[in-house]
C-alpha positions as CSV (number, residue, x, y, z in Angstrom):
1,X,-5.8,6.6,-24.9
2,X,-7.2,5.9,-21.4
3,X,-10.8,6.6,-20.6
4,X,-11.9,9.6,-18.4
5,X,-11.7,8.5,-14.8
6,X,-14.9,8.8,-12.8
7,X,-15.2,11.7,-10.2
8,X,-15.3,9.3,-6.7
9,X,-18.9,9.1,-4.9
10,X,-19.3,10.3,-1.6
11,X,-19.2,7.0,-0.4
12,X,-15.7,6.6,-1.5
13,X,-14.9,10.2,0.1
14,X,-16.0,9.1,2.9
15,X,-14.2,5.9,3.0
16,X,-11.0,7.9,1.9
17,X,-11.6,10.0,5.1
18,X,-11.9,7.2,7.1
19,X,-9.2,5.6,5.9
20,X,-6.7,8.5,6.4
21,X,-7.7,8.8,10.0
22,X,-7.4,5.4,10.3
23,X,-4.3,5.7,9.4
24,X,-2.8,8.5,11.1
25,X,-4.3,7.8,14.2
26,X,-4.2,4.1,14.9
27,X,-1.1,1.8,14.5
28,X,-0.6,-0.2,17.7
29,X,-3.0,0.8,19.8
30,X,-7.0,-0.2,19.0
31,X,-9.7,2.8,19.3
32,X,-13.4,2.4,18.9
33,X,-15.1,4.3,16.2
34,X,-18.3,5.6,16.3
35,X,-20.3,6.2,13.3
36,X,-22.5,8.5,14.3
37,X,-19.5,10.8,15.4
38,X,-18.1,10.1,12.2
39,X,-20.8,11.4,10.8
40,X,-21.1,14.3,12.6
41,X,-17.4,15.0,12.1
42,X,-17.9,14.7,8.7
43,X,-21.2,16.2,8.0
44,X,-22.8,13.1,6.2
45,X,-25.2,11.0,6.8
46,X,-24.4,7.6,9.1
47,X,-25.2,5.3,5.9
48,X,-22.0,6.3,3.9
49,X,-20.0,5.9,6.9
50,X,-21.1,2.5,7.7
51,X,-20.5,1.3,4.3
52,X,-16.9,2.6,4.7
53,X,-16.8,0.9,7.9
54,X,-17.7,-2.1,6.7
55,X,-15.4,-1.9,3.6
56,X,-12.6,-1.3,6.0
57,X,-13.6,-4.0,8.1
58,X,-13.2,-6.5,4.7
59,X,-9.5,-5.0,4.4
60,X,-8.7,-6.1,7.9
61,X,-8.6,-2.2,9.6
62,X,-11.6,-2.7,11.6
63,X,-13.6,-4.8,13.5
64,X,-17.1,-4.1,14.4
65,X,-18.0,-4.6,18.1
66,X,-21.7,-5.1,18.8
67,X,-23.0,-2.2,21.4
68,X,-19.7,-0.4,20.8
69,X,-19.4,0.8,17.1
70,X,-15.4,-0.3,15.0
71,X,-12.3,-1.5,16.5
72,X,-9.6,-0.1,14.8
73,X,-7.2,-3.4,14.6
74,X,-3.5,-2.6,15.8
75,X,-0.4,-3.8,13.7
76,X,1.6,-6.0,15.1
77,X,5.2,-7.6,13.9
78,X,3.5,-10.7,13.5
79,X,1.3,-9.0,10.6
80,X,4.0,-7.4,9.1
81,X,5.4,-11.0,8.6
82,X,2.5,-12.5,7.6
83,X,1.6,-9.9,5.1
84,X,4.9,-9.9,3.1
85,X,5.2,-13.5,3.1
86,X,1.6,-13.3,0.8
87,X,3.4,-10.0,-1.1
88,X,6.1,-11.4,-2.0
89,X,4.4,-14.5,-3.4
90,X,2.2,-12.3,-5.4
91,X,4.1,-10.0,-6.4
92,X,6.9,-12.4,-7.2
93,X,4.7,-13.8,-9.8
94,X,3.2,-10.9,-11.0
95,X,6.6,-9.9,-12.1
96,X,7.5,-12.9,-13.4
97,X,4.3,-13.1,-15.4
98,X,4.4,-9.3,-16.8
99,X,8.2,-9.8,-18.0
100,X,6.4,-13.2,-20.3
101,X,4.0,-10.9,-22.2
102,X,4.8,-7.4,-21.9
103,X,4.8,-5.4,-25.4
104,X,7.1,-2.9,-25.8
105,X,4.7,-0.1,-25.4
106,X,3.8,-0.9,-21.4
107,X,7.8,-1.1,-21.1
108,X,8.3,2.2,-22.3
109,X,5.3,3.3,-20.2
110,X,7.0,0.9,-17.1
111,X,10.0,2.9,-17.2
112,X,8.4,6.1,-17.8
113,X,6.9,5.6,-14.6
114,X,10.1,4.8,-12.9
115,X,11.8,8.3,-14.2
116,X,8.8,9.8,-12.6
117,X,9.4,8.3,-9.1
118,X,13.2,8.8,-9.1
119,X,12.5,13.1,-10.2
120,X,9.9,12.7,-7.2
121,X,12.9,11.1,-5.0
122,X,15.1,13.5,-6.2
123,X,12.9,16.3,-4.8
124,X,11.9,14.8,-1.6
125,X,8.8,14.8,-3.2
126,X,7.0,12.0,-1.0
127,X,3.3,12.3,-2.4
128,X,4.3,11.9,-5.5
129,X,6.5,9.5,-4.9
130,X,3.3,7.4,-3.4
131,X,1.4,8.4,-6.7
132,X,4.1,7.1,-8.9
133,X,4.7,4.0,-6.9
134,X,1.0,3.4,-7.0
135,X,0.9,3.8,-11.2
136,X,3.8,1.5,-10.8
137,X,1.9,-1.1,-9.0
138,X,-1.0,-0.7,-11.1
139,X,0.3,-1.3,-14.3
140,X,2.2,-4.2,-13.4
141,X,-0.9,-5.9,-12.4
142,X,-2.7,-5.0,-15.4
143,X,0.2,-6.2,-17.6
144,X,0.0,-9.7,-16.0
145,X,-3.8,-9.8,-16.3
146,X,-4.7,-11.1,-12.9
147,X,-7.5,-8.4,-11.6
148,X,-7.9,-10.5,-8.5
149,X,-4.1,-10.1,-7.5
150,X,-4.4,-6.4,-8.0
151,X,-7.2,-6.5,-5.1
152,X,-5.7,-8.7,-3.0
153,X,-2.5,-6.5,-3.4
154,X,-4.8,-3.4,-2.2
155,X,-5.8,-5.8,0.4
156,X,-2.5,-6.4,1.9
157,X,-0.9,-3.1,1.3
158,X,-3.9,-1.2,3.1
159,X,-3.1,-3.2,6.2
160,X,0.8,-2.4,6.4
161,X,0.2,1.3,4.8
162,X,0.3,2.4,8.3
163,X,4.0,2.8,8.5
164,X,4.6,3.9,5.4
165,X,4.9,7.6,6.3
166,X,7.5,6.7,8.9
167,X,9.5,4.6,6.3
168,X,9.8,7.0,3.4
169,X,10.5,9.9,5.5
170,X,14.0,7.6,6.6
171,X,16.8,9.0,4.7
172,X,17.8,7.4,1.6
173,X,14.7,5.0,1.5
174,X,13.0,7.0,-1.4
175,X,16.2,6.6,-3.1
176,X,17.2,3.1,-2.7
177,X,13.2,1.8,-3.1
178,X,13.6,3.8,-6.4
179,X,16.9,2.4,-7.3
180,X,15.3,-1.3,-6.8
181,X,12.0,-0.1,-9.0
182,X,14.2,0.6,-12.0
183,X,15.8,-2.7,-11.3
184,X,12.6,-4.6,-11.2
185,X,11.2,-2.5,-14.6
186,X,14.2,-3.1,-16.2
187,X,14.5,-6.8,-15.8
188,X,10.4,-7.1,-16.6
189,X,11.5,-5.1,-19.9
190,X,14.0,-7.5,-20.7
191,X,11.5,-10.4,-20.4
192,X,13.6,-12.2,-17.9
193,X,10.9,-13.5,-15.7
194,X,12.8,-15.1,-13.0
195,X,15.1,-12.2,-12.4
196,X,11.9,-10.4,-12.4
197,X,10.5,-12.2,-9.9
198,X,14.2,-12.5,-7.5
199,X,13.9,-8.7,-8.1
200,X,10.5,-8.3,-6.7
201,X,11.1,-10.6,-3.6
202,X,14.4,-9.0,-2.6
203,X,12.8,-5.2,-3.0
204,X,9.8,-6.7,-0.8
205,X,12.5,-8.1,1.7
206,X,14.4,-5.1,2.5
207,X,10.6,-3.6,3.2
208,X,9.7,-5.8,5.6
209,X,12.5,-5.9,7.5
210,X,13.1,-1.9,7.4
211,X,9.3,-1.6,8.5
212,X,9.9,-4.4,11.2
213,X,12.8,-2.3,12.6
214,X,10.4,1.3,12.6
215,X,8.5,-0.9,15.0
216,X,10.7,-2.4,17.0
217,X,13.1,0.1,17.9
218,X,11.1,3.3,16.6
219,X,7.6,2.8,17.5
220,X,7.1,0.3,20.3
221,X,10.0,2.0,22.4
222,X,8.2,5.7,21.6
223,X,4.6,4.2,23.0
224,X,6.6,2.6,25.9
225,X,5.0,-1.0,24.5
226,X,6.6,-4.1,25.3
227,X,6.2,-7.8,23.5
């Protein structure tokens, strides 16, 4: 039985907010943030704003400029690179490690997860296919133990989750990233931890190189940016 989940605080609202705005607003291009606009917008005080400013600023979203208020930080090819290099060394060995000690119970609930997200891919269902890829992710970590790779995971992935909109919405990508979960689970499942671990890097490839292509030919050509 899982324990009762804890309603979030209004500093986590707030950074949730924040976050979203963050994201749907600033990809290439770097804004300045104000708090006490936020603030305003949002109808809270400044302190639970700055905390989420500063929180986003420790993921690598924002920057603070003294005098000014937050830089949002743009997303450049060269941080999509650098990113998935680091994913796909952690999430390579996650992977590997999960397939070493996973009990049959987390791969029944593995694979349960993955029957979620292809119903969700099946429907076009693309928040739920974001929930189910996050339970995914989740238990993974917590089958290989390593709390510290889940948060530097939620690191990573908060930089890049800029284009993930763009990328699902693609035609077949809900399909074929579900296709290569069930892959992944069932070779963690099996135990084989280096076919676990090709699985994960080759899933995390085609990623890359489909968000490097939103930005190259998508993106940068739609702003009228140049390299």
């Amino acid at each position: 039985m899982h324990a009762s989940v804890a309603a979030p605080s209004l500093a986590d609202k707030v950074y949730q907010q924040i976050l979203t705005y963050v994201y749907e607003r600033s990809l290439l291009s770097p804004e300045i943030l104000s708090d006490v606009a936020l603030a305003e917008t949002l109808h809270v005080s400044r302190t639970p704003v700055r905390t989420a400013l500063a929180r986003l600023e420790s993921e690598g979203l924002v920057r603070k400029v003294p005098g000014r208020g937050w830089r949002t930080l743009p997303l450049t090819a060269v941080d999509v690179e650098e990113i998935f290099d680091l994913k796909e060394m952690l999430e390579a060995h996650a992977a590997s490690r999960a397939a070493q000690i996973i009990t049959p119970a987390q791969s029944a609930e593995l694979l349960g997860i993955v029957s979620d997200m292809e119903q969700a891919a099946a429907a076009g269902d693309t928040a739920r296919e974001r929930e189910t890829d996050l339970r995914f992710h989740n238990l993974l970590y917590h089958i290989a133990g390593n709390g510290r790779l889940a948060q530097m995971q939620f690191r990573l992935d908060s930089q890049w989750y800029r284009l993930r909109r763009g990328h699902i919405m693609q035609r077949g990508v809900m399909q074929q990233s579900t296709q290569e979960h069930r892959l992944l689970a069932e070779a963690i499942a099996a135990g084989d931890a280096a076919l676990a671990g090709e699985r994960a890097r080759q899933h995390l490839r085609r990623l890359r190189n489909n968000l490097l292509d939103i930005m190259n030919n998508i993106i940068k050509p739609f702003l009228s940016i140049s390299d």
